[in-house]
C-alpha positions in Angstrom: 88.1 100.7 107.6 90.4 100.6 105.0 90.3 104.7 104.5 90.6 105.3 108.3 94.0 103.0 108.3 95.1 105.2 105.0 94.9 108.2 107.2 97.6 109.7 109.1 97.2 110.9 113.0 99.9 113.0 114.7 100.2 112.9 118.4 99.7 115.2 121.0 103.5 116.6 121.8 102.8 117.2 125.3 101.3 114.0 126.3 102.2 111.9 123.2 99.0 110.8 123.0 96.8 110.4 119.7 94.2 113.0 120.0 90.6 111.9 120.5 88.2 112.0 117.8 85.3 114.1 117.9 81.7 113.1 117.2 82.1 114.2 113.1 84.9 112.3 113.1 83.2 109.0 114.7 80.1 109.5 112.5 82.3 109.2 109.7 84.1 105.9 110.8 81.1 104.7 111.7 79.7 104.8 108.2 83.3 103.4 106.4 82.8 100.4 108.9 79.0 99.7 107.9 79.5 100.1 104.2 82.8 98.2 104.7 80.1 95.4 106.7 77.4 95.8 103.8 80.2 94.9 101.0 81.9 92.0 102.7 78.0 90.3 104.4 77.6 88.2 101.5 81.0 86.6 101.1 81.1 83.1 100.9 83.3 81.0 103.0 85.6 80.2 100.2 86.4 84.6 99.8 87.1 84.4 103.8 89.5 81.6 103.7 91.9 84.0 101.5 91.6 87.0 104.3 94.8 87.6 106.1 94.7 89.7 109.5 98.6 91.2 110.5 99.7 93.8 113.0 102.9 94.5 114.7 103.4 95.7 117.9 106.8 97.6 119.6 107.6 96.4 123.4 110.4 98.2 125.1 112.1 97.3 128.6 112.9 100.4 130.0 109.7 103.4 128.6 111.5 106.5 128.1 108.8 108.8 127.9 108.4 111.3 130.2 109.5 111.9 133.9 109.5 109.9 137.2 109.0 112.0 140.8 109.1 110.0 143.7 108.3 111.7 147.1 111.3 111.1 150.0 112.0 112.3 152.8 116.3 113.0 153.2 116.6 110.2 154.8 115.4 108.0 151.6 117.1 109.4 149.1 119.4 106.7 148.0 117.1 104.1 149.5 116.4 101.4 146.7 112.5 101.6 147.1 112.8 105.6 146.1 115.0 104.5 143.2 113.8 103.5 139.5 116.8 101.9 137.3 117.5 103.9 134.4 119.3 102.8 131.0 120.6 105.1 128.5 119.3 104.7 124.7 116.2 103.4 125.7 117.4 100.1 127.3 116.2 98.0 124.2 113.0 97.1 122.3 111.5 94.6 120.1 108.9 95.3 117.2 107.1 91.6 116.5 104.7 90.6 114.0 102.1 88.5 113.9 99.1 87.1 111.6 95.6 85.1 111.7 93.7 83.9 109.2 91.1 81.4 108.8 93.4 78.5 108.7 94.8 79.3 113.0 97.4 81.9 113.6 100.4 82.6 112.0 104.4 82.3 113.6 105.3 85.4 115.9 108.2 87.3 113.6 110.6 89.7 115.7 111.3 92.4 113.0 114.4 94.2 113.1 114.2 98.1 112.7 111.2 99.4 111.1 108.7 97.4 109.2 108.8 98.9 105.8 106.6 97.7 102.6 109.4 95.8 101.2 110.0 94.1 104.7 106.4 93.9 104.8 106.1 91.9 101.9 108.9 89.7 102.4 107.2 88.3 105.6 104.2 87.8 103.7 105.8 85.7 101.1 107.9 83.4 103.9 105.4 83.1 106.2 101.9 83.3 105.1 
């Protein structure tokens, strides 16, 4: 798994979306995830105990992708159910980080702008 993640993937500019992967392409994951299964099958619970998993994840209050249509009639048009609040700049987010490893899960960090190595290791050094 550790090639897949090295990998980049661009999304689809219409739709934003990642694209999906064709049956090549899951053949070939498929066979980094066994031989990543094969190397780590004999570990001993000692090599486990120093595994960390991390991800971050981005949470926003207001989406701003994309369009809303609402159907109304003329009579509706300013009627508060045919309305959806808006905020300019996006309305906020929050990026947050987490960890688990074999001794429980790790503190929920709220990460200000991007996550970038540097920040990335600076977590890893306070919290983990």
């Amino acid at each position: 798994m550790e090639e897949y993640s090295r990998g980049k993937t661009t999304a689809d500019k219409s739709t934003g979306r990642k694209p999906k992967l064709d049956s090549r392409q899951k053949r070939s994951l498929k066979r980094i995830r066994n031989r990543w299964c094969k190397a780590h099958k004999d570990w001993r619970i000692a090599q486990w105990k120093k595994v960390v998993y991390s991800d971050e994840s981005t949470f926003t209050l207001f989406p701003t992708t994309g369009r809303v249509y609402v159907w109304r009639t003329p009579k509706e048009a300013y009627d508060l159910d045919c309305l959806k609040p808006t905020v300019k700049h996006g309305g906020g987010s929050v990026m947050v980080w987490g960890a688990i490893s074999w001794y429980g899960v790790g503190p929920i960090i709220a990460v200000k702008g991007t996550m970038k190595a540097d920040h990335y290791r600076d977590v890893l050094e306070n919290q983990v």
